[in-house]
N, C-alpha and C positions, 0 to 999 in steps of 0.2 A: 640564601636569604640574608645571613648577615651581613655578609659581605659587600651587597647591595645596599644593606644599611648603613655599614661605616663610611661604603663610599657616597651615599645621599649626605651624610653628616661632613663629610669632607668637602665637599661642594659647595654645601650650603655654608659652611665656614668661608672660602676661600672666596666668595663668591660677596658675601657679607663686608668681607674684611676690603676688598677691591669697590665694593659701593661706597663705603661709610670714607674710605678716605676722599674718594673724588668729590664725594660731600663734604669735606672736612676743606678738605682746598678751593671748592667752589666759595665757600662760606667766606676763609679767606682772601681771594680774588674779590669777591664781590664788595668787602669790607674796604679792599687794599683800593678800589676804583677801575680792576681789571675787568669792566663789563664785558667786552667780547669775551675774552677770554674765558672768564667765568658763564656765560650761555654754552661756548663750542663744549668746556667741563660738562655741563649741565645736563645736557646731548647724552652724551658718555653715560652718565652716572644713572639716567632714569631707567636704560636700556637693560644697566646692571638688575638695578634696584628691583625692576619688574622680573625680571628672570629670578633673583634671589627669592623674592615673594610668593611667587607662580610657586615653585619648587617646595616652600613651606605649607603655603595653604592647599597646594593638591597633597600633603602630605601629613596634615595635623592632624591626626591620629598618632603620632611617633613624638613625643613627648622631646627625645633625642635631638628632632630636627628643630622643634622652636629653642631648645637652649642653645644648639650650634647657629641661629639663626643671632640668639642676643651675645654670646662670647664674641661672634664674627664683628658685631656690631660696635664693642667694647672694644676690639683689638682691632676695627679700623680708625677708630679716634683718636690711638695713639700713635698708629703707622700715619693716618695723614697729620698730626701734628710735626710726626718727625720730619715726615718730607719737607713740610710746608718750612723746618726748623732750618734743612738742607738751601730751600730756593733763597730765603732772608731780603724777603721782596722789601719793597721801601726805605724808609729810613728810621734812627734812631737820634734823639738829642741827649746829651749826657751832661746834667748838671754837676759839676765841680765844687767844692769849696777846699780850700790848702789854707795853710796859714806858709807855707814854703817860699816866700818873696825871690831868695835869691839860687833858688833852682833854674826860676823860668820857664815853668813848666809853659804856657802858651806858644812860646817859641819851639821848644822841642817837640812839642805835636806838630806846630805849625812845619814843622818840615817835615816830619813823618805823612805827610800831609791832611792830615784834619783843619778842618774848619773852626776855629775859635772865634769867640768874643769875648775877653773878658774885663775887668772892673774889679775895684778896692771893693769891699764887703767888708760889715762889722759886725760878730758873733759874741757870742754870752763872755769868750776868753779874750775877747779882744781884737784887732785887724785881722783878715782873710780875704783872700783873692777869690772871686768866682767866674768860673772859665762856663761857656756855652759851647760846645760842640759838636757838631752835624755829621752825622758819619752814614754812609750806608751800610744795612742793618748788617749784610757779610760780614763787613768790619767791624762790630761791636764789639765781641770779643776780645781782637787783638788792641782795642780801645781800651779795653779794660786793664787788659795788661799792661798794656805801656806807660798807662797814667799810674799802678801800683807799682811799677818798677820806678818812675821819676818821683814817686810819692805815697808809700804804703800807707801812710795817716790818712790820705784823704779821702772826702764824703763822696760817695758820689750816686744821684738818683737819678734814673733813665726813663724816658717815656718816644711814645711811638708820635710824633706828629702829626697831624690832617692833610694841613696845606703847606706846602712852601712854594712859596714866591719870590725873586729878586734876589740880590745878590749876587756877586762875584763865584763865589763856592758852585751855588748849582750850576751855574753855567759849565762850570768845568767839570762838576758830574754828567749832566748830561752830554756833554761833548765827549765823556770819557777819558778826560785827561787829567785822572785822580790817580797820584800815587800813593802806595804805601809799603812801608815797611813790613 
């Protein structure tokens, strides 16, 4: 009989944790604009979701199984955040400020190949450069770095974009003809 039970709890754990993420990335997907995508997800995740359910409520009398039901739940929001951490769907913009003029840092990304835009900017201390940077989101990371390695003083605040449209840059993302270091 127990044995029955730990294996019910194991289930309904594993079971939980494989819903809650494909919920976790549908959510994403459907945010990111990936509507196929996120429906075929959808499919998947209900099928789970009702089997995990089924499992609990023919079993709610076992106190055991509605907590492996909410741990499962807790520990798939962080598994599908990590995946969803793994795919790094869309893009990232990276605001800049340096006071660094004679670095060049625009140029130096610009052959690493990021997308720049940048412009003189005036701060509380005086003249500052402010660079615009478009990267796909894989690459933020190594965005970050390089811009701390050409420049450990500088600000820098990131945000997820909606739309982009036009320009030079996406055309060669989407063509796939983006390089990086």
């Amino acid at each position: 009989m127990l044995q029955n039970s730990v294996m019910m709890v194991i289930i309904i754990l594993i079971i939980n944790i494989i819903y809650v993420s494909f919920f976790t990335i549908r959510m994403i997907l459907t945010l990111k604009g990936y509507r196929y995508v996120a429906a075929f997800v959808s499919m998947i995740e209900i099928v789970i979701y009702v089997m995990g359910l089924g499992l609990v409520l023919d079993n709610l009398n076992h106190i055991q199984n509605v907590i492996a039901y909410a741990v499962g739940y807790g520990i798939g929001v962080i598994v599908g955040m990590k995946i969803e951490e793994k795919l790094a769907l869309g893009y990232i913009t990276v605001n800049v400020i340096t006071k660094e003029y004679d670095k060049d840092l625009p140029k130096q990304l610009r052959a690493s190949g990021y997308g720049v835009t940048n412009w003189a900017a005036n701060g509380l201390e005086g003249d500052r450069m402010a660079l615009q940077i478009l990267t796909p989101r894989k690459y933020e990371l190594k965005l970050y770095q390089k811009i701390k390695e050409l420049d450990p003083k500088a600000f820098i605040i990131a945000y997820e974009p909606k739309t982009i449209y036009g320009g030079f840059w996406v055309k060669n993302v989407k063509r796939g003809k983006l390089k990086h270091e």
